[in-house]
N, C-alpha and C positions, 0 to 999 in steps of 0.2 A: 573547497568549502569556504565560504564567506567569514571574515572575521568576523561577530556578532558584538555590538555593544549591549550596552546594558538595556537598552531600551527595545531593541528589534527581536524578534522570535525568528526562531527557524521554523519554514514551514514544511513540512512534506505530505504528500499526495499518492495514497495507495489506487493503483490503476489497473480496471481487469474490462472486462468487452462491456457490458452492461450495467455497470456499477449496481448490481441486486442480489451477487453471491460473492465473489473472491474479494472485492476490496472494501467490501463492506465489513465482513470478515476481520482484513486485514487493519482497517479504521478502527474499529473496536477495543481487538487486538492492541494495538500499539498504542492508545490511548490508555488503556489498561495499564499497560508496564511504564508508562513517560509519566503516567503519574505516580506508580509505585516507587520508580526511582527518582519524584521530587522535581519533575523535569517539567510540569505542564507551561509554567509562567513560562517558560523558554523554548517549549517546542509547540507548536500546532500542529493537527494528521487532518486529515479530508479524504477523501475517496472521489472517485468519479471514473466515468466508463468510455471506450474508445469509440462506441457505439451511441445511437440518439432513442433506442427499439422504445426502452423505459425509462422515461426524462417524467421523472417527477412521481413515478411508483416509489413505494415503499419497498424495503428490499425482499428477496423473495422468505416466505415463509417460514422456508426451512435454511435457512439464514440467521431467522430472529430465534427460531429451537434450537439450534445447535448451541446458539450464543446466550439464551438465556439458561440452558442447560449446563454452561460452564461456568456462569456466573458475570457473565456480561453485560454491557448493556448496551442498547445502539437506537439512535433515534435519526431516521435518516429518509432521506429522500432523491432517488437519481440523479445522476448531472452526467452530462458529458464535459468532455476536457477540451477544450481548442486552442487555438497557437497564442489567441490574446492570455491566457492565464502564464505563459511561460515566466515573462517577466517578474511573478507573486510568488512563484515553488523554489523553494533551494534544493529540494529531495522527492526524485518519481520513483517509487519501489513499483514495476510494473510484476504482471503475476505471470504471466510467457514471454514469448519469444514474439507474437504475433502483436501482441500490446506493445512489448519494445519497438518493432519498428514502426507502427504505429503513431508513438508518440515523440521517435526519432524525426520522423515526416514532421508532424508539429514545430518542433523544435523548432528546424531547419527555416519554417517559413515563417517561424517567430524572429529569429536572429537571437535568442535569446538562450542561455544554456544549462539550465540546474542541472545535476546529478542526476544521473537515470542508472539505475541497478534493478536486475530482476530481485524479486525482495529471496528468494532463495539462497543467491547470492553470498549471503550471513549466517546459514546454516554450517557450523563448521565441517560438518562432512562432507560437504556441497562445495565447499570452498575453491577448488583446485580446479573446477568446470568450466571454460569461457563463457561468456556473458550469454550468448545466443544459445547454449549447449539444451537438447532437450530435456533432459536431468532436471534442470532449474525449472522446470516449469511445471504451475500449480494446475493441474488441471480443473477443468470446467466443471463443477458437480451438477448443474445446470438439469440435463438431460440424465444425470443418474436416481435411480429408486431406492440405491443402497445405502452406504455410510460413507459415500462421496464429500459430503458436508465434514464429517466426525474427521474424515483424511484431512482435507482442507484444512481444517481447523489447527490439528497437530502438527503440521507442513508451515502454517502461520505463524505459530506459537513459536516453533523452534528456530524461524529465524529473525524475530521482535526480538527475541531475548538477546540475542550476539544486535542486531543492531542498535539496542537500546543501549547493552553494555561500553557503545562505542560512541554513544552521544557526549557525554563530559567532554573527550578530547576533541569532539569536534567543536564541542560550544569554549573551545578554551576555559574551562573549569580549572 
């Protein structure tokens, strides 16, 4: 983790296929609690997708009910991630295992290296998992009709909260 001055923010970047369900999600999410814990002027979140399908959609739907049903808020629009953004992230929370390497490829053809964690990762009962393990991974609510979003959602929440708690010591606080 980079030693941050007073002047720089840390940035990180929630990464899922499409950027229209999981890390937008995740973007919200984490914006929510970095500013409950005082943290905004010093952290920045973003979102964006491995994929190009919905470059410039608004996220999907039932993305914006789950999230306005918990008390969210998210105003957001697609992007994909490519190798030139490496350089700007200090922090990719990806949402599987297929995202990680994914954005591992990226990396590599960037030369460039932020932190890559599946954002499950920080779930402390997830903790003990290797990085790749299917465990950590948030599935796709995409193609689901049920309370695929509501899972998501409490899957996201629960591991903002352990990554948020461990922002101070990375910002040298």
């Amino acid at each position: 983790m980079p030693n941050l001055g007073s002047s720089q923010q840390l940035r990180v970047t929630a990464v899922c296929l499409g950027n229209i369900c999981r890390s937008p999600i995740a973007e919200a999410v984490l914006r929510d609690r970095i500013q409950a814990a005082g943290l905004s002027e010093k952290v920045v979140v973003d979102s964006a997708g491995t994929g190009d399908w919905h470059l410039g959609h608004e996220a999907d739907p039932r993305t914006h009910a789950i999230l306005s049903q918990n008390g969210y808020v998210l105003t957001h629009s697609a992007r994909q991630i490519t190798s030139s953004w490496m350089a700007e992230i200090d922090i990719i929370l990806v949402m599987d295992s297929s995202n990680y390497l994914n954005v591992e490829a990226l990396m590599r053809d960037s030369g460039f290296e932020p932190e890559l964690y599946m954002i499950r990762s920080f779930d402390p009962d997830l903790a003990h998992y290797d990085n790749l393990s299917p465990e950590l991974d948030v599935p796709d609510p995409y193609y689901d009709r049920d309370n695929g979003f509501a899972l998501v959602l409490k899957m996201i929440e629960r591991a903002a909260d352990e990554f948020v708690a461990g922002l101070p010591a990375r910002l040298n606080q």
